[in-house]
C-alpha positions as CSV (number, residue, x, y, z in Angstrom):
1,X,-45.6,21.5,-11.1
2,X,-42.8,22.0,-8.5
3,X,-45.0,24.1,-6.2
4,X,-48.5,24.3,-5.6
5,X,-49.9,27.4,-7.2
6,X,-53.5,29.2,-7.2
7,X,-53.6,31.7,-10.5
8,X,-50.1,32.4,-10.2
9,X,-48.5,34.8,-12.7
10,X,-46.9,32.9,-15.7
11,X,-45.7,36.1,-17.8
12,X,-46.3,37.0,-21.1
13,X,-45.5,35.2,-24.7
14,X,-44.6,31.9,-22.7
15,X,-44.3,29.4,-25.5
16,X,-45.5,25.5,-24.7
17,X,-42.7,24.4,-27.3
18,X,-40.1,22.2,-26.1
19,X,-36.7,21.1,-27.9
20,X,-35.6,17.6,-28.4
21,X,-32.7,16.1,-26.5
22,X,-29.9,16.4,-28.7
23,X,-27.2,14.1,-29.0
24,X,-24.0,16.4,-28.4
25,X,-23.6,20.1,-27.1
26,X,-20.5,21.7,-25.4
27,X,-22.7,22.4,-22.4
28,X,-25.5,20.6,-20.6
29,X,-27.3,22.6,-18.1
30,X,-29.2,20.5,-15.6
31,X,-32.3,22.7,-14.6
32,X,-34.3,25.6,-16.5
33,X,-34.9,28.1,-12.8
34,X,-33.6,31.4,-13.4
35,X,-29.8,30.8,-13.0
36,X,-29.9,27.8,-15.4
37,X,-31.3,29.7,-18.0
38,X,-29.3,32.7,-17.1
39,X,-25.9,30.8,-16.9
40,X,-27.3,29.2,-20.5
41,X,-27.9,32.1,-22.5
42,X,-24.7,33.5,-21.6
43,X,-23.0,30.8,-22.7
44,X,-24.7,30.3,-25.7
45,X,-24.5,34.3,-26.5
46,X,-20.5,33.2,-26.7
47,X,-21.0,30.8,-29.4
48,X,-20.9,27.2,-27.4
49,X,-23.9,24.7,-28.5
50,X,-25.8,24.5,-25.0
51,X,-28.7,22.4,-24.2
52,X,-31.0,22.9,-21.2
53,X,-33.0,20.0,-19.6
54,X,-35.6,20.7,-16.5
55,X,-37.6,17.9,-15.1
56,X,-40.2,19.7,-15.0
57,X,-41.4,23.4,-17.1
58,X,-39.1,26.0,-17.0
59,X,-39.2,28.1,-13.6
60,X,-41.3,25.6,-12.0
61,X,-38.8,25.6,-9.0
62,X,-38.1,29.3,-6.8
63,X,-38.0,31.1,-10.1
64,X,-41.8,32.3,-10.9
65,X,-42.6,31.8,-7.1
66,X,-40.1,34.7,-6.3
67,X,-40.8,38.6,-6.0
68,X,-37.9,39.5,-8.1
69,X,-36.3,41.6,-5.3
70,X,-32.2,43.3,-6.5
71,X,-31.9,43.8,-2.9
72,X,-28.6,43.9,-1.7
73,X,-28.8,46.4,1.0
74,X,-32.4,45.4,2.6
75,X,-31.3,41.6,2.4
76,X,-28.4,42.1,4.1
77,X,-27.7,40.8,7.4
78,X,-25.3,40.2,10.4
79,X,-22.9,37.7,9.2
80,X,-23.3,38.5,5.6
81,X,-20.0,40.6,5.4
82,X,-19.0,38.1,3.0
83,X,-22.1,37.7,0.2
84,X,-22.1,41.4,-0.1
85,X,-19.2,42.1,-2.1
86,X,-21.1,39.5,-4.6
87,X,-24.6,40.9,-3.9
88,X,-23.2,44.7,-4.9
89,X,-21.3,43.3,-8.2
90,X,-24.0,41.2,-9.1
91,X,-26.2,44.5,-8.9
92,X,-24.3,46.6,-11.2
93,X,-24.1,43.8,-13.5
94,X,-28.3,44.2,-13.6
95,X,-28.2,47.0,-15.8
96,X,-26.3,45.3,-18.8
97,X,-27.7,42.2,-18.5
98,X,-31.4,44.0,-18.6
99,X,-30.2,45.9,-21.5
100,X,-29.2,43.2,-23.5
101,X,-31.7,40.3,-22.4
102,X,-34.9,43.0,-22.9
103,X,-32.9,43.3,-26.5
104,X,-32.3,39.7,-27.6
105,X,-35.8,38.8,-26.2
106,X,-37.9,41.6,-28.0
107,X,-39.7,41.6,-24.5
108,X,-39.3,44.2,-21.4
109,X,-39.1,42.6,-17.8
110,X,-40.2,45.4,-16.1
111,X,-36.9,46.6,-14.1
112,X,-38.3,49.1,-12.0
113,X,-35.9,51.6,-9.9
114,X,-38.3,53.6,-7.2
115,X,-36.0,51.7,-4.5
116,X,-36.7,49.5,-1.6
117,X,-38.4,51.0,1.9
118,X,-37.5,48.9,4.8
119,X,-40.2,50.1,7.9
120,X,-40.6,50.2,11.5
121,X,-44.2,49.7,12.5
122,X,-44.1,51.0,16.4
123,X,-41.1,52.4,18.6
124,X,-40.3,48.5,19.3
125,X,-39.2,48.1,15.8
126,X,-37.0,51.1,15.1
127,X,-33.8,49.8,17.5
128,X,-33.8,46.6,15.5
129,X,-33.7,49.4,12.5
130,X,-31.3,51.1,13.7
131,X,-28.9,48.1,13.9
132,X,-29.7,47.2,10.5
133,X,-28.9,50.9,9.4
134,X,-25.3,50.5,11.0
135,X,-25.2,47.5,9.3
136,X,-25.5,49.0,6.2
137,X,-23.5,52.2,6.6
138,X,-20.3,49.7,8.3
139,X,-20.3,47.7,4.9
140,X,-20.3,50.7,2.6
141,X,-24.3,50.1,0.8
142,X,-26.7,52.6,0.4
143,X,-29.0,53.8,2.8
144,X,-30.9,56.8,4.3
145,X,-32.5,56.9,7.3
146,X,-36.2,58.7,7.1
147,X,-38.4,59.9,9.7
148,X,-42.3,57.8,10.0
149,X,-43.4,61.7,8.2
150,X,-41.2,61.1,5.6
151,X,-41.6,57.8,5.1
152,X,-45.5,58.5,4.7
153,X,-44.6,61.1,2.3
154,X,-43.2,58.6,0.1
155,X,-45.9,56.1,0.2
156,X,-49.2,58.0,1.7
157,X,-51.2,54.9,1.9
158,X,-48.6,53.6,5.0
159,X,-50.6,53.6,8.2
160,X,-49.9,56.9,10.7
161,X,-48.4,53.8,12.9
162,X,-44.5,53.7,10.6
163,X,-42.6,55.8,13.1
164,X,-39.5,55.1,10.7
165,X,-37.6,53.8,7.4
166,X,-34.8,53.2,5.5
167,X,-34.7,54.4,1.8
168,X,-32.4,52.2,0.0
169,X,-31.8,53.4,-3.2
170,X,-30.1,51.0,-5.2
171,X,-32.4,48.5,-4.4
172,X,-34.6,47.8,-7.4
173,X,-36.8,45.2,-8.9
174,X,-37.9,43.1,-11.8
175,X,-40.8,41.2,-12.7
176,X,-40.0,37.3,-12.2
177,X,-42.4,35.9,-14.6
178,X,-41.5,38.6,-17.2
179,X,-37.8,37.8,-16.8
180,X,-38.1,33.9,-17.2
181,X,-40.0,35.0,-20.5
182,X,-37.2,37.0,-21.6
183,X,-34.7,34.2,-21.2
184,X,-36.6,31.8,-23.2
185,X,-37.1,33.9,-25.8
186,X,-33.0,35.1,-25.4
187,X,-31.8,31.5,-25.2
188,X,-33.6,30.3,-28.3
189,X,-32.6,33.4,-30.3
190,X,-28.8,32.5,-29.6
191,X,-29.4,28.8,-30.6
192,X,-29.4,27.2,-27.0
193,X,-32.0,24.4,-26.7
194,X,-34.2,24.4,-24.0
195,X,-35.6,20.3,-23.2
196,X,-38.5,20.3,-20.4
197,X,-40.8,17.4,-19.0
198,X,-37.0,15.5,-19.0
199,X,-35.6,13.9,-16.0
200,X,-31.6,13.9,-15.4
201,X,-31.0,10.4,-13.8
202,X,-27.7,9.8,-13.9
203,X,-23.9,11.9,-15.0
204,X,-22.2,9.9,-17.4
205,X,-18.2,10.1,-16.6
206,X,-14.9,8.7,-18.7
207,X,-11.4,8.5,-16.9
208,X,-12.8,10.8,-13.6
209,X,-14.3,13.7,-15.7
210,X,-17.8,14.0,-16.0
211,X,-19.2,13.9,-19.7
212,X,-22.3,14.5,-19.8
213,X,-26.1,13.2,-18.8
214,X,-28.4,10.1,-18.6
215,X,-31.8,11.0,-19.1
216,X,-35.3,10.0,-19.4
217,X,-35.3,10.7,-23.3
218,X,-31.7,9.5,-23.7
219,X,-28.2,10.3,-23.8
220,X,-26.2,13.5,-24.0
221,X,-22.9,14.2,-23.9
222,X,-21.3,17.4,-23.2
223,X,-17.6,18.9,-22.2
224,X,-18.9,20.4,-19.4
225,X,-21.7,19.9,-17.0
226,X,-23.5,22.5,-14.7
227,X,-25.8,21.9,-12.1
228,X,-28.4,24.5,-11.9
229,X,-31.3,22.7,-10.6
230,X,-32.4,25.1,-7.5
231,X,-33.5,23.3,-4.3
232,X,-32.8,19.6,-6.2
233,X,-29.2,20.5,-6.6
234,X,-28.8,17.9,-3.2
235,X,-31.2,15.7,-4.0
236,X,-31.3,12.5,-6.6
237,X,-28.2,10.8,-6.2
238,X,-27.0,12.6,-9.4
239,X,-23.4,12.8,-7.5
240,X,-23.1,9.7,-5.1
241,X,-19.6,10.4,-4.0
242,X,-20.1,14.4,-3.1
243,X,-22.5,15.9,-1.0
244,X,-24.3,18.8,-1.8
245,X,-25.5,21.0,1.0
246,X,-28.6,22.3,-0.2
247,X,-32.0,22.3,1.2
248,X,-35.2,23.5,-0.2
249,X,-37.1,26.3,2.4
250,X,-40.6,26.7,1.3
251,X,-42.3,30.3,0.9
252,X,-45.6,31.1,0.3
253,X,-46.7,34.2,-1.1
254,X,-49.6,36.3,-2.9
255,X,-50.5,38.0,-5.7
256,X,-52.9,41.2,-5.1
257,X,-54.8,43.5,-7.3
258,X,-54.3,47.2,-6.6
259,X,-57.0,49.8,-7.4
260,X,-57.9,53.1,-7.4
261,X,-59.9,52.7,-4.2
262,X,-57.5,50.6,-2.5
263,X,-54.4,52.4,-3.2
264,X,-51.2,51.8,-5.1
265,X,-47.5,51.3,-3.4
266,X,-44.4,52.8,-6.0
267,X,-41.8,51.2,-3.8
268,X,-40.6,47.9,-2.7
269,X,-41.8,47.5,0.8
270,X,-40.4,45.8,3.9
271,X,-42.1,45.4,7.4
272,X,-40.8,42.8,9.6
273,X,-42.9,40.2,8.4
274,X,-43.7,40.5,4.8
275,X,-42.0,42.7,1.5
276,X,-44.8,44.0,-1.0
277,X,-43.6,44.4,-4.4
278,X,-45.9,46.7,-6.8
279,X,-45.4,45.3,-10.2
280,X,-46.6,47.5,-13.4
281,X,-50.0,45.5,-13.9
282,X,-51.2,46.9,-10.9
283,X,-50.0,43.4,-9.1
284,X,-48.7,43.5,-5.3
285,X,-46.7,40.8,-4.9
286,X,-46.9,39.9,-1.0
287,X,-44.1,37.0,0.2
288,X,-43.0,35.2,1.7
289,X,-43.2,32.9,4.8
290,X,-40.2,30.9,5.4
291,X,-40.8,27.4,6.6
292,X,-38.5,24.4,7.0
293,X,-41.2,21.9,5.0
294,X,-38.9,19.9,2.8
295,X,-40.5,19.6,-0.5
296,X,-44.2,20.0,0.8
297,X,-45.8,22.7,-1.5
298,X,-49.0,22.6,0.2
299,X,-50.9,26.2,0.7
300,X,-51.8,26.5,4.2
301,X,-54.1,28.9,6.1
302,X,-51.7,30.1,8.7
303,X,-49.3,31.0,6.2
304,X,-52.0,33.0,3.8
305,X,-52.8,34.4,7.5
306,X,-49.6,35.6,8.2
307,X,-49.2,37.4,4.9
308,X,-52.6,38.8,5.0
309,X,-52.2,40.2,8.8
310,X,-48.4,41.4,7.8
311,X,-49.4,43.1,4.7
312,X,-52.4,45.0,6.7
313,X,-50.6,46.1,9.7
314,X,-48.7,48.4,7.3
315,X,-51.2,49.0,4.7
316,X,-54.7,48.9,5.2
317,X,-55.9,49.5,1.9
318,X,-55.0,45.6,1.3
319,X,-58.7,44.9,2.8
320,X,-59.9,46.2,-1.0
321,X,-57.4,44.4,-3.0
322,X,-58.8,41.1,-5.0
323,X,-56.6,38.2,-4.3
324,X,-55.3,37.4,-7.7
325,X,-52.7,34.3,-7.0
326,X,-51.7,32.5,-4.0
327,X,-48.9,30.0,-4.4
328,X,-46.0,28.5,-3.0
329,X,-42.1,28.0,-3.8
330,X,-39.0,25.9,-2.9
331,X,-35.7,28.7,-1.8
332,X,-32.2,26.7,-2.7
333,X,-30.7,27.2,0.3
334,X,-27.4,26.3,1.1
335,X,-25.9,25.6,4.6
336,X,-24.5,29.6,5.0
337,X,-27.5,30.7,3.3
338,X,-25.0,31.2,0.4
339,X,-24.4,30.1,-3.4
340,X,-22.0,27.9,-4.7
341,X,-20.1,28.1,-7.7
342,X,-17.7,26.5,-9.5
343,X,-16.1,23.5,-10.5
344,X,-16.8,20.6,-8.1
345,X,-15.5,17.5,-10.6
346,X,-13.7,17.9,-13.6
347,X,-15.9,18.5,-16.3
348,X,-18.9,19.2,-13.7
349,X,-19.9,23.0,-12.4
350,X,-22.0,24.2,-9.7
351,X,-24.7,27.2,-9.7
352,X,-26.2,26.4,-6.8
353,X,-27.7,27.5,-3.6
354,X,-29.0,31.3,-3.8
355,X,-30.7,31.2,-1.1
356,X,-33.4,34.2,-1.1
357,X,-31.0,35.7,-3.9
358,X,-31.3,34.4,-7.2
359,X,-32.7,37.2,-9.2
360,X,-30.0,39.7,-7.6
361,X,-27.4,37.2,-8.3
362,X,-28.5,36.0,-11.7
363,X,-26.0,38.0,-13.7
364,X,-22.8,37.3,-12.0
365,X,-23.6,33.6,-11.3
366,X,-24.5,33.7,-15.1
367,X,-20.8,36.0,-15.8
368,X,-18.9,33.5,-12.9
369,X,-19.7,29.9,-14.8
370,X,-19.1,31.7,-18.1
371,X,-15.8,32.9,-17.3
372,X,-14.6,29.8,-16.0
373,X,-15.9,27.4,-18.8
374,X,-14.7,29.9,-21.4
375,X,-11.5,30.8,-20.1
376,X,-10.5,28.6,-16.7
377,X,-10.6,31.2,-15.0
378,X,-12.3,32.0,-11.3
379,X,-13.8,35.5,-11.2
380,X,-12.1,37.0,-8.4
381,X,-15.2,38.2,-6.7
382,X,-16.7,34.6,-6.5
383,X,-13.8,32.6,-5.3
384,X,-14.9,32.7,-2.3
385,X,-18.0,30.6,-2.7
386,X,-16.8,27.4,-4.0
387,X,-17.8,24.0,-2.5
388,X,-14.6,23.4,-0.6
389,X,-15.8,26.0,2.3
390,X,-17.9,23.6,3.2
391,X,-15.2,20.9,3.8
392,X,-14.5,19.8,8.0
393,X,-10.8,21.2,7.2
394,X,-11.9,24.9,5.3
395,X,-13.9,25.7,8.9
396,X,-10.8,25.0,10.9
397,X,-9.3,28.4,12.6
398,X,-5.2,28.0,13.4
């Protein structure tokens, strides 16, 4: 496996079928995390003959390590005047793309839309909150401010000590591991191919255009390449002459069992140092540090500490819950923390980089790529995200 995981949640109806390599498709799609598969079935909903390889099992990578936040007001930050814009489209492209994935896939993903609570714990937090409510309000997303009373009142088992909030209602949630088993199931029913346990090794290229992939189980070619392999987008040599800036940053997170005695949350919940993320098997979802590791996945006991202590300074009934799953996962993080799309070579795409964001951004990634391999176009909404920003001359002011 990609990360190191402890009874982590694999979703339901996961099939242990693999396709063979095939010899020709009108899209390769290197990695099977999330937006590969997302960018994939899209494509192959359209018609084109699309094959997926992933070096390892599909969602090895961020994809079933994530929480499955659509969080584009309590994710956003200073300096992200630019992602939101993306984060807000991508959101209300969530409800079609549910629709029609829970309907191609026979299987439901669990979108749930209670909303997010961000919380102050103490009078020391609530300025930072404040800021973050400006924020918010500035840059036109949804939020309301709530007393620590009515905060409470929303989620009762909160401790007396959350002196405030922010209800952000737009902000809802899926299940992660329910969601890469309804893209599976989605890709295969529109006749894309899906080839795990296969390593990319090389891009084959004619005349300057990529044209497909060298693998461990052969040969493929393709019209057009994408690049959806997470936190390995920068790493391999797969594209000697162009550096990718993407790093993996390592989270751990936990999986506990809600009960009766213990309590149940209905919301998403933020504290400064962990989210909690009820899920409708009666599974918090607690996450995630954020630690600058490499590719280490190794568990360690300060970072189940931290997740523990964070998750208990807000809700005490977490002292009942049976740990169900601890395990960790590799973010794709780019150098501004945001993606990159587009073409990069010709015949060679990028869906790279989400940072914390790939299940919000999932369907317009997956709508961005589609648009420009079917029709050369750019969606307007993404242009601004292409690999050139990162060029010495793009960050030059006149």
């Amino acid at each position: 496996m990609h990360a190191q995981a402890i009874g982590r949640r694999s979703g339901p109806t996961t099939s242990p079928e693999t396709d063979r390599l095939p010899e020709r498709a009108d899209v390769a799609v290197i990695g099977a995390g999330l937006i590969g598969l997302s960018v994939a079935w899209r494509l192959a909903r359209a018609g084109l003959a699309v094959a997926v390889v992933e070096r390892g099992r599909a969602g090895d990578g961020a994809s079933l390590a994530a929480t499955g936040m659509l969080a584009a007001a309590a994710e956003h930050e200073p300096g992200g005047e630019g992602l939101s814009p993306l984060c807000v489209e991508s959101q209300r492209l969530w409800h079609p793309f549910r629709d029609d994935l829970e309907a191609e896939s026979g299987l439901t993903v669990d979108y749930r839309r209670e909303g997010t609570l961000v919380i102050a714990l103490g009078r020391d937090e609530v300025e930072r909150l404040r800021f973050r409510h400006e924020l918010q309000r500035r840059d036109g997303l949804a939020a309301e401010w709530l007393s620590g009373p009515a905060v409470r009142a929303r989620e009762p088992g909160l401790r007396p000590t959350v002196t405030a909030g922010l209800f952000c209602p737009d902000d809802h949630q899926v299940d992660p591991a329910r969601v890469m088993a309804a893209l599976r199931q989605a890709l295969r029913a529109a006749g894309g191919r899906l080839v795990e346990e296969t390593t990319v090794t090389a891009l084959t290229r004619e005349g300057g255009r990529v044209t497909g992939i060298e693998t461990s189980a052969g040969a493929l070619r393709a019209g057009t390449t994408v690049l959806a392999s997470g936190a390995w987008a920068g790493e391999g040599g797969l594209i000697p002459d162009l550096a990718l800036p993407v790093r993996p940053l390592k989270g751990q997170s936990m999986a506990l069992q809600m009960t009766p005695r213990s309590g149940r949350l209905t919301h998403v919940v933020w504290t400064e140092q962990v989210h909690m993320a009820p899920k409708a098997d009666g599974t918090l979802i607690v996450g995630a540090t954020v630690e600058e590791t490499g590719f280490d996945p190794h568990l360690t006991a300060g970072g189940l500490y931290a997740l523990l202590e964070g998750a208990r300074r807000a809700l005490p009934g977490v002292e009942e819950m049976r740990v169900a799953g601890v395990w960790s996962g590799f973010r794709p993080t780019s150098d501004d923390d945001a993606p990159i799309l587009g073409e990069a070579l010709p015949g060679l795409v990028l869906a790279a980089g989400h940072h914390r964001n790939g299940y919000l951004l999932a369907p317009v990634t997956a709508e961005a790529v589609a648009t420009l391999i079917l029709r050369g176009e750019t969606l307007p909404v993404a242009a601004p995200f292409g690999l050139a920003r990162f060029t010495p001359s793009s960050r030059e002011t006149p």
